[in-house]
N, C-alpha and C positions, 0 to 999 in steps of 0.2 A: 254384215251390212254391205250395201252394193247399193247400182245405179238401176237394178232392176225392181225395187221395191215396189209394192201395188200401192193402191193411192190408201188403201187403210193402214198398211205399214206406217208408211209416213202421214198418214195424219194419226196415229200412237207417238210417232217420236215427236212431232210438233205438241201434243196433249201434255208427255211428261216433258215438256223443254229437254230433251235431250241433246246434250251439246256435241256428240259423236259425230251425230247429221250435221253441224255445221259446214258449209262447204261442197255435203252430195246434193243439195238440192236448194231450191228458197220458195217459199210462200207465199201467193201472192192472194189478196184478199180485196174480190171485188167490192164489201160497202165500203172500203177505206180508199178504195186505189193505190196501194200500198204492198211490198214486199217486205219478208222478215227474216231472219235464218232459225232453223228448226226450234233453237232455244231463248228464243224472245221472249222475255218476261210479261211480255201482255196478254190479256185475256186471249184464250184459246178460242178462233172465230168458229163461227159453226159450221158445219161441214158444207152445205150448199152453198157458202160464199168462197170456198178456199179451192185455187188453182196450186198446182206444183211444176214451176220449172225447173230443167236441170241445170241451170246459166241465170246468173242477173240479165246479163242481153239478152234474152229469152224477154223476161218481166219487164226490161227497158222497153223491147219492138212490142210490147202489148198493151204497153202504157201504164205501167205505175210506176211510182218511186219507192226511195231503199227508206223503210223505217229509222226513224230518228233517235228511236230510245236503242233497237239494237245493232245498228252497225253493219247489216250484212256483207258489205263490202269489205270489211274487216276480218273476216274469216279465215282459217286458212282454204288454199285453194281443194279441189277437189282430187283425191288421190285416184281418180280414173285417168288421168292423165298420164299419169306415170306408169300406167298400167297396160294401157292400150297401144295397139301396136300400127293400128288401123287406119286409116288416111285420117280419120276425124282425131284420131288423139294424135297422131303429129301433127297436122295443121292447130291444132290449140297448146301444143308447144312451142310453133313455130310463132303464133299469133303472141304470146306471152312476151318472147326473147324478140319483138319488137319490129317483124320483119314487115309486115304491111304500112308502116310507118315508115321503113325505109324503103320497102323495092313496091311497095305498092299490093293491092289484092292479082294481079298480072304475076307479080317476084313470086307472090307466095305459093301461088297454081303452078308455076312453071317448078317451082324445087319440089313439088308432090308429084308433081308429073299430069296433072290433071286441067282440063280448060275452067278457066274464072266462073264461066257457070255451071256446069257440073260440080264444081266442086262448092261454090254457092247452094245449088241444090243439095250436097249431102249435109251441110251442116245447118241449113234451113229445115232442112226433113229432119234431124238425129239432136239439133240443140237449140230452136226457134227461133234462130240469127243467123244472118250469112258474117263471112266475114268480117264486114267492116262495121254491125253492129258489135259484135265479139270483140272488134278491135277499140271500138266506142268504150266498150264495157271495162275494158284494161285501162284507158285514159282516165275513165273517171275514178276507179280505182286507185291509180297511182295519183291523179291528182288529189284526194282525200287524205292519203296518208302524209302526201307532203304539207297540205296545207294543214293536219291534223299535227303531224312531229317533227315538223322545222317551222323557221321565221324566215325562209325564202320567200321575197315580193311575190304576188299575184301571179307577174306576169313570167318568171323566171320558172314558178309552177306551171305557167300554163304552157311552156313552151317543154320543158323537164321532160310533161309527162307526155310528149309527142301533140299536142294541139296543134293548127296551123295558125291558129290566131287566138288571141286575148275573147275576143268577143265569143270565138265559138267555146273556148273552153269556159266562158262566164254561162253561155246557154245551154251547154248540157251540165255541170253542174246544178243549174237551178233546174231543170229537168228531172235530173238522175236523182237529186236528194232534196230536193222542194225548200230551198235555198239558196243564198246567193255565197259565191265563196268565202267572202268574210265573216256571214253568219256560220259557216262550217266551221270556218277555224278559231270563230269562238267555243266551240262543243269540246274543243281538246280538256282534260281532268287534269286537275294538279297542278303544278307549276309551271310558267310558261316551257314551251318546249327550247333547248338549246340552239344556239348558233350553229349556223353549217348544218349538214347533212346526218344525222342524226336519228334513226328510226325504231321503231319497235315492231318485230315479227312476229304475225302470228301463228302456234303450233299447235299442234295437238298432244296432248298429255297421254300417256307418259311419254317424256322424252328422256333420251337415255347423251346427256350432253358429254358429260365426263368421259364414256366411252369413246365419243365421237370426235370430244377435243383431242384425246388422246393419241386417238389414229389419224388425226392430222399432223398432230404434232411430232410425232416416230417419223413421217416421212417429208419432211420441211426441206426447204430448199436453203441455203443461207443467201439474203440478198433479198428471196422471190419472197419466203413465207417467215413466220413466225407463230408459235402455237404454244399451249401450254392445256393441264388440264381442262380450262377453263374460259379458254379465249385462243381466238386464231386470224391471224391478218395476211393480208400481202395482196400483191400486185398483180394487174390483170391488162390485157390488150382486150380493147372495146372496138367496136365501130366507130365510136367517134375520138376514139384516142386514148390516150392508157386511164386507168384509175387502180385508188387502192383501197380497200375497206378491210375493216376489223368487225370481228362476229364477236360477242359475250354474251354469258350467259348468268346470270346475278338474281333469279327468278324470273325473269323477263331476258327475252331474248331479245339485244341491243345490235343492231348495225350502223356502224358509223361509215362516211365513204369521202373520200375526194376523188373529183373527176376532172381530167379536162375538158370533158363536152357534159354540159349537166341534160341534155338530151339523152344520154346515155345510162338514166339513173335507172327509168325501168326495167333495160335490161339486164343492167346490174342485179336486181331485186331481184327477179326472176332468175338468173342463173346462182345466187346464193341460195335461194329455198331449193335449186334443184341439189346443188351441192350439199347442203346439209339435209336433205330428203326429207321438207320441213311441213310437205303435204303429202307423208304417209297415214296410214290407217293403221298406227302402232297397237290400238285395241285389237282389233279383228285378226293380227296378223300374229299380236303373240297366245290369242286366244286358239289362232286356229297349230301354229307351232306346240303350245304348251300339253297337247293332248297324246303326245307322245314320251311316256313316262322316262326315254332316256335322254333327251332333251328339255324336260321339263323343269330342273332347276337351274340350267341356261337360262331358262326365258325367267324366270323367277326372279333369279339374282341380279338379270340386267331389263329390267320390263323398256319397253319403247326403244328396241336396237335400233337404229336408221344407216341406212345403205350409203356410204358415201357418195357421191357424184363426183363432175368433174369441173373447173372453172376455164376446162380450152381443153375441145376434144383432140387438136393433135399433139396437142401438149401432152395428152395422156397416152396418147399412140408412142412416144416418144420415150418417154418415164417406164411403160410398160416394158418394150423393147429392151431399152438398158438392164431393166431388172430381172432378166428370162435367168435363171439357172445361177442367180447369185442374193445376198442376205440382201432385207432394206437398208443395214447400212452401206454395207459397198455402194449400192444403187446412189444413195446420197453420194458419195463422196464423190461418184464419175457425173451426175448430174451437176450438182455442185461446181465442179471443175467447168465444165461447160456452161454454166449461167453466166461466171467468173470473165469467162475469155468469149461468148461470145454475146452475153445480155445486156441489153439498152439500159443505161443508168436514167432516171427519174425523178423529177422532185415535185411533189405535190400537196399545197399547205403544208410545208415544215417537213413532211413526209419522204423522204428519201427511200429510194430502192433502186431493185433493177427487173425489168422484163425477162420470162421464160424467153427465150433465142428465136426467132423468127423463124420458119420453117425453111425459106431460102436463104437464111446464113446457116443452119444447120447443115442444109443441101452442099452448099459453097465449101466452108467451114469445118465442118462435123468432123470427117477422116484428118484434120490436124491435132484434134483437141480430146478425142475419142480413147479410151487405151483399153484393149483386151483382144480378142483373135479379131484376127483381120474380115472375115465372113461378116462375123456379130454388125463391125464398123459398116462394115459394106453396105449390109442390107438394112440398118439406121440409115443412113443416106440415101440409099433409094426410096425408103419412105419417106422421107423429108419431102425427096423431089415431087414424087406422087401427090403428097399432099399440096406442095408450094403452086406446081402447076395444075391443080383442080384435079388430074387423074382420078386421085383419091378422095371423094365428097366426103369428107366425116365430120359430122354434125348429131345433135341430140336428137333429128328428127329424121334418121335413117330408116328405111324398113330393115328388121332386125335382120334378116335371111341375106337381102341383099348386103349388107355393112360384113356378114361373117363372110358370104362370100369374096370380098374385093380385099380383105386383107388375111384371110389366107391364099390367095392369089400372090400377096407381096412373098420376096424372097427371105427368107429368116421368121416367118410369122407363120406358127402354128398354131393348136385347138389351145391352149393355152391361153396363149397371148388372145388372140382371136375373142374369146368367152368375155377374157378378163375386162377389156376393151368394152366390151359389150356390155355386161355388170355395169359398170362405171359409165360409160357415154350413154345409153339410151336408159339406163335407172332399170333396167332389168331382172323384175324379181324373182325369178325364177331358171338362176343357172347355178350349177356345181361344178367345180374345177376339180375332178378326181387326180389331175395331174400335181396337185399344189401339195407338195411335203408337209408344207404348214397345214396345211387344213388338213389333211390325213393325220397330224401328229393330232391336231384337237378331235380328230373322231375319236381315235382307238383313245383318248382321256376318259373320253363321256363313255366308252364301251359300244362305240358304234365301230362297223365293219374301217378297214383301214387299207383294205385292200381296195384297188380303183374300181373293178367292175362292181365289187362287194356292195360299195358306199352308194355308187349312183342308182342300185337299186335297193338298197334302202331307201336312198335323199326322194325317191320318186312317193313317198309317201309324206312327205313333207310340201308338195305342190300345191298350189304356184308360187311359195315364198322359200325354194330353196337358196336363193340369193343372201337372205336372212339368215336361213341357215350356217349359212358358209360364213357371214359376220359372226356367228355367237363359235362356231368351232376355233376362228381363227383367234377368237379371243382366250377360247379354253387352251388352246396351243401355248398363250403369250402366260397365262396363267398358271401352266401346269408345271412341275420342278426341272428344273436345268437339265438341259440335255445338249446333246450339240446343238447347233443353231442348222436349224433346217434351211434348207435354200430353195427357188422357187416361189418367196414369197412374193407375196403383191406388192407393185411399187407404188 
């Protein structure tokens, strides 16, 4: 499945309600004026009435509203996003993680590098929205899910989800979903929704959680994180000041959150589904993996693998760095040490913790608290600086070439580090780390080549989801019988 489907593809998967498409695309239906997502339980409209956009902002600037019986707003997001590398899919990460809300459609053209209307033009021409419909589209999205899964006032939604005003967010609500907000947040099922901050994400089946808690929880921070099979929490530095949220999974995948800026929830939301890769295409991705009969009881045994992300790109710059050429415990214990002596203690609703370390006290700081050869320390510190003083722009919405280039540029960062960085901050699915012991031990398990040049020309038969790949090997590493403990792992 993809974003190129002809309009008979997708009006097949709209016929059999096919709920895969949720989120590639939504339907809009001239005699209703009305939008749906592919697997709407209502009668299937006839073909001459049905439009396909690739965006609800799309269906917004054309005028209908989102279906009442299916939710589309609801959905998970679209996994092109995370796919593309292109000015259009950074700009719709960067539009997500809340940036036009804060720097304006001027902030978000100037970090692509492109003038406000050219770059209005490309995603006018490629998504049937310029920016600040897109940006519309995100608002009223996030204001549904608040008014749908918390008892937050009106107006504390309407401000939450980036509105500039009560009024405007009461008028595209009743636009967007042909209602007034109170009649939305009577549609919530079941029980009334809890106190606080409280939400339900949407994913795409199969999800592979257990896996996923698990490799957060092997690399926790004491103080930042906390994890277990089955749930994972900790502390985050936002734009509008710290927060802390807990992810579980219980059938339903549960985000709870406290903030001090509740302005800051969308981008909350949005850098958790990147973290937990919760708008992949787990179907297509272990369909298109499993056809490889020596990987193919990898994907069997663990269907819907998802790619970690990250919740602070220099944060992961940082983590990455320490852990070059030693186990993820060590990595822990020198991190650890370092959150200890240099992280921002916090309380938030009852919530206690402490902050990853600022990149200018790391800078400051770092070489007191640091302990291994003196180089390693060095060139940590230099990156700190890199980063503190902007040298270094690393963010989720890098172009991939330029982001490898600028930090194998730094001193102590190689094709390793560099990749690994890269995996993890821009959600890229298709890199192989021939360098990484641990994922060499998981080939030569499964009977794949173990040697580095050997594997990458295998792993090239596994494209574009060698990324995936390298999740399930590193899993068959952790899985196969005791050996020494390889180093080089991912931190």
């Amino acid at each position: 499945m993809g974003p190129d489907m002809t309009f008979a593809e997708r009006y097949r998967a709209i016929s059999s309600r096919d709920a895969r498409f949720d989120g590639w695309f939504v339907t809009a239906v001239r005699s209703t004026g009305i939008y749906c997502r592919p697997s709407c339980p209502a009668r299937t409209p006839k073909e001459a009435n049905v439009t396909f956009y690739p965006t609800s902002a799309a269906a917004h600037e054309a005028g209908y509203r989102a279906c009442k019986r299916c939710l589309p707003e609801a959905a998970p997001g679209s996994p092109e996003w995370n796919l593309r590398a292109d000015v259009v899919g950074r700009a719709m990460r960067l539009i997500a993680d809340g940036v036009v809300e804060r720097e304006g459609v001027a902030g978000l053209s100037a970090r692509l590098g492109y003038s406000s209307r050219h770059l209005g033009r490309l995603l006018a021409a490629e998504l049937g929205a310029g920016p600040l419909g897109l940006a519309r589209a995100q608002r009223a999205h996030t204001a549904r899910m608040l008014l749908v899964g918390t008892d937050l006032r009106a107006a504390d939604v309407a401000f939450s989800a980036g509105f500039a005003s009560v009024r405007q967010f009461n008028d595209t609500v009743r636009e967007v979903f042909g209602m007034t907000p109170t009649a939305l947040r009577s549609t919530r099922r079941g029980a009334d929704a809890p106190a606080g901050i409280s939400l339900v994400l949407p994913v795409r089946e199969p999800f592979d959680h257990a896996g996923l808690f698990s490799w957060m929880a092997a690399r926790t921070l004491s103080g930042v994180e906390e994890g277990d099979h089955a749930s994972f929490s900790r502390t985050v530095r936002l734009p509008g000041g710290a927060a802390w949220f807990r992810i579980a999974f219980d059938g339903r995948l549960r985000l709870d959150a406290r903030l001090e800026s509740l302005g800051d929830l969308a981008t909350l939301v949005a850098r958790v589904r990147r973290l937990f890769d919760l708008d992949a295409d787990p179907v297509g991705i272990d369909a298109s993996l499993a056809v490889h009969p020596e990987i193919a009881p990898l994907v069997a045994a663990r269907p819907g693998m998802r790619l970690p992300g990250v919740a602070d790109p220099h944060e992961m710059l940082i983590r990455a760095m320490v852990g070059q050429q030693i186990s993820v415990a060590a990595a822990r214990t020198h991190l650890t040490r370092l959150v200890a002596d240099l992280g921002e203690e916090i309380e938030l609703g009852g919530v206690r913790g402490r902050l990853f370390p600022t990149m200018p006290a790391v800078a400051s700081r770092g070489a007191e608290v640091l302990r291994g050869p003196a180089a390693r320390i060095r060139a940590i510190v230099e990156a700190a600086e890199a980063l503190a003083s902007g040298a270094l722009p690393l963010t989720a919405a890098d172009d991939p070439a330029e982001q490898r280039a600028a930090l194998l540029a730094l001193r102590g960062v190689g094709e390793w580090t560099a990749d690994y960085v890269g995996m993890r901050v821009l959600a890229a699915p298709d890199v192989i780390l021939p360098g990484d012991v641990a994922l060499r031990t998981g080939a030569a398990t499964v009977g794949l080549p173990a040697d580095p040049r050997a594997l990458v020309a295998w792993a090239q038969r596994a494209a574009p989801w060698r990324s995936y790949l390298s999740m399930h090997l590193w899993r068959a590493a952790l899985d196969a019988p005791r050996t020494p403990r390889p180093k080089e792992t991912p931190a």
